[in-house]
C-alpha positions in Angstrom: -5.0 -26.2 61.8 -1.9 -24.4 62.8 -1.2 -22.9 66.2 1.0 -20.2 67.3 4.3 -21.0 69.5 6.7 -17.7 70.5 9.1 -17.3 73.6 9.5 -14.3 75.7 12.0 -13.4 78.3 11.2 -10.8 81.0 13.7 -8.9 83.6 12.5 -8.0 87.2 12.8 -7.7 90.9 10.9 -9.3 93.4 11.0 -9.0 97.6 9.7 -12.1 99.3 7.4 -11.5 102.5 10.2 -12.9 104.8 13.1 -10.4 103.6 13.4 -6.8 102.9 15.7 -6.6 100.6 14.6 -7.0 96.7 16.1 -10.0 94.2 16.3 -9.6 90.9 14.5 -12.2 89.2 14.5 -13.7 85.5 11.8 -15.4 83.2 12.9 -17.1 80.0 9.3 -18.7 78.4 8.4 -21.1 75.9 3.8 -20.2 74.8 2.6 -22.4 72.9 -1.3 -21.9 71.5 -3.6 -24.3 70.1 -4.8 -21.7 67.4 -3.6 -18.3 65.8 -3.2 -15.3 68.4 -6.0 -13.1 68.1 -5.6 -10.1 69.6 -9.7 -9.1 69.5 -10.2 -13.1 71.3 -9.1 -14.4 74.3 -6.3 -17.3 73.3 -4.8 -19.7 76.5 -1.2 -20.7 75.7 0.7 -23.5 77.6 4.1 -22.0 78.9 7.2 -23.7 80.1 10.4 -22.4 80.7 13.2 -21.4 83.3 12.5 -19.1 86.7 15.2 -17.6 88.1 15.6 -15.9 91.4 19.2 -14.5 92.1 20.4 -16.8 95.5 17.1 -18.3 96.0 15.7 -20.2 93.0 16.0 -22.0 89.4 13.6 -23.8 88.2 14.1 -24.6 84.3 10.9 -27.3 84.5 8.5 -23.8 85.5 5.1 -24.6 83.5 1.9 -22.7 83.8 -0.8 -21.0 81.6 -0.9 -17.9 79.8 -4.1 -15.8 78.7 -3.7 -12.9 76.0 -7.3 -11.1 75.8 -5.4 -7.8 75.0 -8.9 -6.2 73.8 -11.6 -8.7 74.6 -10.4 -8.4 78.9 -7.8 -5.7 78.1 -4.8 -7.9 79.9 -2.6 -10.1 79.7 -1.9 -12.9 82.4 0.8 -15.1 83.3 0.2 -17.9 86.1 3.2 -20.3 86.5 3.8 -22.8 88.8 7.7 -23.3 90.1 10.0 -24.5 92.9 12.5 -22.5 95.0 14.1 -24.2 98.0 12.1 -27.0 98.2 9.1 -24.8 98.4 6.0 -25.1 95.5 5.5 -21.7 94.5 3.5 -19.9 91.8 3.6 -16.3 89.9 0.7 -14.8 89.3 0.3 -11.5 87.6 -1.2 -9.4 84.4 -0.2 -6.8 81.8 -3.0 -4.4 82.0 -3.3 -3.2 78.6 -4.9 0.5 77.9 -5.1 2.7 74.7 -3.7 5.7 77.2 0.2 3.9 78.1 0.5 1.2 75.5 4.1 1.0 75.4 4.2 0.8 79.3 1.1 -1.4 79.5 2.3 -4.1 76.9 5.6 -4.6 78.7 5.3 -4.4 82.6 4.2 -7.6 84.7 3.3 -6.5 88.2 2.8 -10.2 89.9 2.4 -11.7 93.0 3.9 -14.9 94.5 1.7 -17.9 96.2 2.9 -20.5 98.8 -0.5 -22.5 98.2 -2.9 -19.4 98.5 -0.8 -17.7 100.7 1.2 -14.7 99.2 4.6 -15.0 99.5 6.0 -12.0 97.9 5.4 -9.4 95.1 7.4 -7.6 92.4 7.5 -6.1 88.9 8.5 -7.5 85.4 9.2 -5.8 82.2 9.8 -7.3 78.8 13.8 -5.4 77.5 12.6 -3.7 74.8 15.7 -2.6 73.6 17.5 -6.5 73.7 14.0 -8.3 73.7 11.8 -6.9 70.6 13.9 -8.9 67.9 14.6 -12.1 69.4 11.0 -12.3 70.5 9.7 -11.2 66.9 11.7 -13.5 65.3 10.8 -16.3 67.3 7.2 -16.6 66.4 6.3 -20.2 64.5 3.1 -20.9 63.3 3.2 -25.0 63.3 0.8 -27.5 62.4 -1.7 -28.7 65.4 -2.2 -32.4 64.4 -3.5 -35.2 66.8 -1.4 -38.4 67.0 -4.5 -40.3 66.8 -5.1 -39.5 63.0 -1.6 -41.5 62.1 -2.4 -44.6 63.8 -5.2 -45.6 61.0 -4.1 -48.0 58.5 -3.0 -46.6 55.3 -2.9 -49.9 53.1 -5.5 -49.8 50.3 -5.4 -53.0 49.3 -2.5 -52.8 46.4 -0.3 -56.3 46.7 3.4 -55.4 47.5 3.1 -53.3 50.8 4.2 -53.8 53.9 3.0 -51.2 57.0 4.2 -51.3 60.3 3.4 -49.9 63.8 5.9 -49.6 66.5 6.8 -48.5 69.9 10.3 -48.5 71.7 10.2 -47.2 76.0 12.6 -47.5 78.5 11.5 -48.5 81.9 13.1 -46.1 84.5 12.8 -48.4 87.1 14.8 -51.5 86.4 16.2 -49.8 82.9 14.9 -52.6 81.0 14.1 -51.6 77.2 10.8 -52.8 75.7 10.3 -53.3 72.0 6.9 -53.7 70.5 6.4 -54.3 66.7 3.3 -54.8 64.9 3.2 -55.2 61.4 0.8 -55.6 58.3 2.5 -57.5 55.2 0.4 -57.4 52.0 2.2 -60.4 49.6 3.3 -58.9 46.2 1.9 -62.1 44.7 -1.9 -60.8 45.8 -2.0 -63.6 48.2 -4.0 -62.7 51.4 -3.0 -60.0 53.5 -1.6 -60.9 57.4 -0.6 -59.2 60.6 2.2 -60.3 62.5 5.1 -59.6 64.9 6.6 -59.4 68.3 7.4 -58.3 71.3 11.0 -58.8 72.9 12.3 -57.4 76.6 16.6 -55.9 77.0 17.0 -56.0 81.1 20.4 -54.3 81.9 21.3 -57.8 83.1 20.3 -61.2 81.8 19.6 -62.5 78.3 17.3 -60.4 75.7 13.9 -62.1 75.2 11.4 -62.2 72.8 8.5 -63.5 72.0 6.4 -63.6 67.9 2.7 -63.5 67.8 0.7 -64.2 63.8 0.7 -64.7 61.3 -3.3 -63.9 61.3 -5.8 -62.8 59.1 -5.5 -59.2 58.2 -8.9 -58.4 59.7 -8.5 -54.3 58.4 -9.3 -52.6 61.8 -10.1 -48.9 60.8 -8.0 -47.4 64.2 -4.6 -48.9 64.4 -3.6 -52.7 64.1 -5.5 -55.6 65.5 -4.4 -59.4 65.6 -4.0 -62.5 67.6 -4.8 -61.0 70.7 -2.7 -57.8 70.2 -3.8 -54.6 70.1 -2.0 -51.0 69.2 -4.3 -48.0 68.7 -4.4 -44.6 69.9 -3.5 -44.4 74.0 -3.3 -48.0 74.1 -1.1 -51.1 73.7 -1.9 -54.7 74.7 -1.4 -58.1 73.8 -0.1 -61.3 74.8 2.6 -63.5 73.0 4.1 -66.7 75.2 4.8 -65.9 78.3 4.6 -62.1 77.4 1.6 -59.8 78.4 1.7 -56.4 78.2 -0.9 -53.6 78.8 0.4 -50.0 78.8 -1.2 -46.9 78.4 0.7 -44.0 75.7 0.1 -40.2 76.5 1.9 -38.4 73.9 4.4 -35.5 75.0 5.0 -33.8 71.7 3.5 -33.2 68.3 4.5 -35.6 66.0 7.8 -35.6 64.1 8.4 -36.2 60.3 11.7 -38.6 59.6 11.3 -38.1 56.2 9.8 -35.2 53.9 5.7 -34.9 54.9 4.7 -35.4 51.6 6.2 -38.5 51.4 3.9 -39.8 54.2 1.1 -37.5 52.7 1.7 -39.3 48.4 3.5 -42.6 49.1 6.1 -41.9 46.0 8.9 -43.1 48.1 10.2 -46.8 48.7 9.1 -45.9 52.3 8.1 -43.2 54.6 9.0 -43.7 58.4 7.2 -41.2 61.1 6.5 -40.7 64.7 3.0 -39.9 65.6 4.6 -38.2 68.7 8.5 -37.4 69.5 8.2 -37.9 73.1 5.6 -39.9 74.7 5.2 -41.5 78.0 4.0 -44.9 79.4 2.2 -46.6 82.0 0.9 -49.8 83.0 2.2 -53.6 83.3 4.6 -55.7 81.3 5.5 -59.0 82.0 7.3 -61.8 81.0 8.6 -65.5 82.5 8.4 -64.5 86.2 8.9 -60.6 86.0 6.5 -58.0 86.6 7.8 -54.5 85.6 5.3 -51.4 85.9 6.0 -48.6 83.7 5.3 -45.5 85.3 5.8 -42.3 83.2 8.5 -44.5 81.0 10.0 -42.5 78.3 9.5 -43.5 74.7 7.7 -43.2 71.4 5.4 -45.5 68.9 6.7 -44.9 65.0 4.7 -45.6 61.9 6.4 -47.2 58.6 4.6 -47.5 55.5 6.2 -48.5 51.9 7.2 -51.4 49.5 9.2 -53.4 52.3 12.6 -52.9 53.8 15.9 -51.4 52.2 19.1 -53.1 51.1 20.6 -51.9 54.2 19.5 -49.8 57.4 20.4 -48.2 60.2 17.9 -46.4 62.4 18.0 -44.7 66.5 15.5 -43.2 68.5 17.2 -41.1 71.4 15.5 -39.3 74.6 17.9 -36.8 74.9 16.5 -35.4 78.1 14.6 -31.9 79.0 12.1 -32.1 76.0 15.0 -33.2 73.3 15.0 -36.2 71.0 16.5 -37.5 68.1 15.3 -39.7 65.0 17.5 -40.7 62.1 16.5 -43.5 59.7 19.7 -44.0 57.2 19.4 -46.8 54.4 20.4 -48.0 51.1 17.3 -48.3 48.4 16.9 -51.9 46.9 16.0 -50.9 43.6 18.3 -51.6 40.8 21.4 -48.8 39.8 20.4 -47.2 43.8 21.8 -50.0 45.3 25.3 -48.6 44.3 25.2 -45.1 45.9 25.9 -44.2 49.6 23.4 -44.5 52.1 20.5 -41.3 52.1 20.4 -40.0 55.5 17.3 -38.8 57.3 18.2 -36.9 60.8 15.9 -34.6 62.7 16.7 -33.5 66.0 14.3 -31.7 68.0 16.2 -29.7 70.3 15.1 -26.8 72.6 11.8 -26.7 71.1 12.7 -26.6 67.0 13.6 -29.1 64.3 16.7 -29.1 62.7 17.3 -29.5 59.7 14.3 -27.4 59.7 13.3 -30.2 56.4 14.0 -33.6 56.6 15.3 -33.2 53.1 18.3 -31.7 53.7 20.2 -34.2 55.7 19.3 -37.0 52.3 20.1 -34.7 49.8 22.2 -31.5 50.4 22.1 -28.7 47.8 21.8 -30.9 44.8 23.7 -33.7 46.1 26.4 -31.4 48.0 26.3 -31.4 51.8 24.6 -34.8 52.5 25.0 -36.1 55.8 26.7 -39.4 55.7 26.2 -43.0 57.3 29.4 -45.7 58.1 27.3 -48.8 58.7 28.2 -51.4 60.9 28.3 -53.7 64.0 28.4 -53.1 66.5 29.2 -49.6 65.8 28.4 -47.1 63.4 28.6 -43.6 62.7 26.2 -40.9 61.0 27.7 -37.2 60.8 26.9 -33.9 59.0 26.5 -30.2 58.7 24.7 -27.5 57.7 25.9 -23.7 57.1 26.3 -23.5 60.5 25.8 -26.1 62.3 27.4 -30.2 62.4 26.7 -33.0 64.1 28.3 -36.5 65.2 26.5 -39.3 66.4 28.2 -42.7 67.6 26.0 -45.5 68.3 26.9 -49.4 70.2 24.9 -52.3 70.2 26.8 -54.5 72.1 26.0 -57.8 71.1 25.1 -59.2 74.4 21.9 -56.4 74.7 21.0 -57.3 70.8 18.7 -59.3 69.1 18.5 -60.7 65.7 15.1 -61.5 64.2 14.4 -62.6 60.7 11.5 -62.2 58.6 9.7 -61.8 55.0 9.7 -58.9 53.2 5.8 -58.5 50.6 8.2 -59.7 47.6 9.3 -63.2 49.9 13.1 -61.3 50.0 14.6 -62.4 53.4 15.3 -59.4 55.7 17.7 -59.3 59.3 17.6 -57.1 61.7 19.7 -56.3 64.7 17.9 -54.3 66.9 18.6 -53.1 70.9 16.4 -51.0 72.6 19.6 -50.7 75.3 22.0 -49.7 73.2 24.5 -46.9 73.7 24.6 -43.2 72.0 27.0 -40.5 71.9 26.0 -37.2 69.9 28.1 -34.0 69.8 26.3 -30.7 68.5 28.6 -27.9 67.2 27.8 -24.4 66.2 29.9 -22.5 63.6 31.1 -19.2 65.5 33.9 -18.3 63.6 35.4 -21.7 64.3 33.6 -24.8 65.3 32.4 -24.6 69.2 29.9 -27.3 71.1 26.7 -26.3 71.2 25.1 -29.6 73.3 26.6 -32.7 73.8 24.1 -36.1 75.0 25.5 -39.7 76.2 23.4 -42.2 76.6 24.4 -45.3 78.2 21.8 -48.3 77.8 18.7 -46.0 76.6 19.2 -45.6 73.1 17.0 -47.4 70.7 18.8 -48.4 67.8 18.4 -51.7 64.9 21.0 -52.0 62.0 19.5 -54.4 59.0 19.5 -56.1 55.7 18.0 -57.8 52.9 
């Protein structure tokens, strides 16, 4: 099912009830619908955006609903919740929409503020038709609607020689500790018996990384997520217990889920491997603990990942970054172990979801260019390394450290027996540049993250 996502901005005044003089006040919105507008239904969107109140308030965390029932109740209604001087406020208005002013009743938002259900002021917005009809056209998307849910289920179907994997990396905002959970299902290539297995590990800002392993167990081919020795990963929910580990957190996802590398390659496994999140941005609550510390997640920033495929590469590199207001980054970069592949540079797969779209808008892109040209490029190495590229007009850098002293080094079995390292940190440190082609190259965004990027480098 696809939805319908579109952004508006609207130009106004407004007087509050304790002044006399009118403000000029600003609304730039982000709707988002569960289903396709139409305009003889009545369709709820969620909206977020940025309220702004000349001298007295901007909010860019605003949120609220929005109804459009043009025909069905002949208006459409904005109510949005916001903050101005320390004071919880909300807008609440409708475009009443007639056959006889069309133009006029499509495009002017008389609204009232509330202090609680007090009013607090009133004024008038209209939508600039003459600077607002084509970036608002052109800003209409038309995405997918998929649950997170539906990617947790196992996708192994009993063929020897796979490996699938569940995963989750958060960030503790208390104490800044980084929290790595990885679950995995390894299918033998020699038919052998099918087992789950894998770990759990802790990276406090100070003090040693620990970690803890849990299987191997019987695959025991749990139709919701993974299942084994007392571990547990499925939809909303993580638990388990491993040593002196115990963990029991609840996931709400924040964000539909985000492709690493081409759909259909999650969709037709042709690839080696196919590496996905379920959601970009998710949050967590509940209890972790380990030796004698007790940290409670509340609202910790994060995501689970899903990996399905043949095993691991010759050589990886991978980073997971919250970059703050609704951004993140994923980029999975590797070098194929198959025979004559093993030769070329590493494919890079790089999707950053930034103000609310994808780029490169497909994962291909970044892995293979225009027939090989334009490929974004990986330097491996530790405890730094590199992945840049560019599109027509846009480039980016990104820097990543894993200081030794916040990494750890696990090794493990890959469904052929083939030994495979990796050297993961779930406090490493990030530093991405975004440029925009304007005539010359000018910054578009820039993100540092010190201690919250996830990141692992590897190898067979």
């Amino acid at each position: 099912m696809r939805g319908t996502a579109f952004k508006e901005t609207m130009l106004g005044t407004v007087r509050l009830d304790t002044e006399t003089r009118e403000r000029r006040i600003r609304l730039d919105l982000r709707a988002e619908a569960e289903g396709i507008l139409r305009p003889h239904r009545t369709t709820r969107a969620r909206v977020t955006g940025r309220i702004r109140i000349a001298g007295y308030a901007d909010d860019p965390d605003a949120e609220g609903e929005l109804e459009v029932s043009p025909l069905a109740r002949r208006r459409i209604r904005y109510r949005l919740a916001f903050t101005a001087d320390g004071r919880g406020l909300t807008l609440d208005g409708w475009k009443s929409v007639t056959a006889r002013r069309p133009l006029e009743s499509m495009t002017v938002l008389p609204f009232t503020l509330y202090e609680g259900d007090a009013p607090a002021g009133e004024g008038v917005l209209r939508f600039p038709l003459a600077t607002g009809l084509a970036p608002f056209l052109l800003s209409f998307r038309f995405p997918r609607r998929e649950s997170p849910s539906e990617h947790f289920a196992p996708r192994w179907n009993g063929t020897p020689g796979r490996t699938e994997v569940w995963y989750t990396t958060l960030t503790d905002p208390a104490s800044g500790t980084g929290i790595w959970l990885h679950h995995e299902l390894t299918a033998p290539a020699d038919g052998s018996e099918p087992f789950a297995h894998g770990w759990v590990a802790a990276f406090p800002r100070e003090g040693e990384v620990r970690h803890a392993r849990f299987g191997p167990v019987p695959w025991t081919r749990p139709t919701d997520g993974f299942a084994g020795d007392k571990v547990t990963a499925v939809p909303g929910q993580l638990t388990g217990t491993a040593d002196d580990f115990q963990w029991k957190l609840t996931e709400r996802p924040q964000a539909s889920p985000l492709f690493t590398f081409p759909r259909w390659s999650w969709r037709r496994p042709l690839l080696p491997a196919a590496q996905m999140l379920p959601a970009a941005r998710a949050t967590y609550d509940g209890e972790f603990s380990y030796g004698e510390r007790t940290l409670t997640p509340r609202g910790a920033p994060g995501a689970s990942a899903r990996i399905y495929g043949h095993g691991n590469a010759h050589r990886w590199t991978w980073l997971h970054a919250e970059l703050g207001d609704g951004d993140v980054l994923e980029i999975v970069a590797a070098v194929s172990t198959r025979p004559g592949l093993r030769r070329l540079p590493p494919l890079v797969f790089l999707r950053l979801r930034c103000r609310g779209r994808t780029w490169p808008r497909r994962a291909e892109r970044s892995a293979v260019g225009w027939l090989g040209v334009g490929r974004f490029r990986a330097a491996f190495g530790l405890p730094e390394w590199t992945v840049t590229g560019r599109t027509a007009l846009r480039r980016i850098r990104v820097e990543v450290d894993q200081p030794a002293e916040r990494t750890l080094t696990l090794e493990y079995r890959d469904p052929d027996g083939a030994r495979a390292v990796c050297h993961n940190s779930e406090s490493a440190d990030a530093r991405i540049v975004l440029e925009r082609w304007w005539g010359r190259w000018r910054p578009e965004a820039s993100w540092v993250l010190d201690g919250t990027a996830h990141a692992e480098a590897g190898e067979r």
